[in-house]
N, C-alpha and C positions, 0 to 999 in steps of 0.2 A: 606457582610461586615456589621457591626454593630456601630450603631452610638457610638461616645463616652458617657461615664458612666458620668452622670451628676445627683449629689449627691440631694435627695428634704430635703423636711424638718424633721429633726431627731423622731422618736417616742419620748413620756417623759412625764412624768406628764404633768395636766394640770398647766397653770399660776397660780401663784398664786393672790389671791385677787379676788374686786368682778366681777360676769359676769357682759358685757355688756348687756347694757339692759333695759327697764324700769322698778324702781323697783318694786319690787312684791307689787301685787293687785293694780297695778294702773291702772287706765281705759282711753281706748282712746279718744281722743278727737272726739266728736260729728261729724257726715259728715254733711257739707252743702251741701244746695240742691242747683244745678246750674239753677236751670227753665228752660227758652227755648236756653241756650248758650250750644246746641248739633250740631252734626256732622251726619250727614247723615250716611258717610261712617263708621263712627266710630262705631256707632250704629249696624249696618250692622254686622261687624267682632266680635263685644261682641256677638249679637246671634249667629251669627253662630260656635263662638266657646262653646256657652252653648249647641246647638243642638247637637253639636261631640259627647257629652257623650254616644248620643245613636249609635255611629255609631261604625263598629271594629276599633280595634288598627290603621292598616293602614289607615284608612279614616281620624281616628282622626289626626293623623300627619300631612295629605294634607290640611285638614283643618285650624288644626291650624297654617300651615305654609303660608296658601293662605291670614288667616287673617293677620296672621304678619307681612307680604307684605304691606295689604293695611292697615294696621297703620305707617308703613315706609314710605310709600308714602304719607300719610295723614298729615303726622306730618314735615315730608320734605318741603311739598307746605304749610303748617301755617309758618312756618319759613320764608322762602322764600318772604311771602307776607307783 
């Protein structure tokens, strides 16, 4: 049995008018530096999702899903607190 036919969104030109977006050649606004308002664990999971690139396919998934994890859980317990 097959689910019922539920129609998506039509092929078609695109909209007309401008893209969203910021206009052309605008530059982003400058990063400030946070200094010492870091996270332990956060820091943690940014490396080790830069280290995956060396690792295979598979690894990088587990990786990056171990880190996903613990930014879910990091960002859960700042809430919380």
């Amino acid at each position: 049995m097959t689910a019922p036919f539920r129609p998506g969104p039509r092929p078609g030109p695109p909209p007309a008018g401008p893209r969203p977006g910021p206009p052309p050649g605008a530059r982003p606004a400058p990063v400030e530096e946070v200094g010492e308002a870091r996270h332990p664990a956060v820091d943690a999971a940014v490396h080790a999702m830069i280290n995956a690139e060396a690792l295979s396919p598979a690894d990088q998934i587990a990786q990056y899903e171990a880190a996903y994890e613990t930014l879910r859980e990091t960002l859960a317990s700042i809430d919380q607190a």
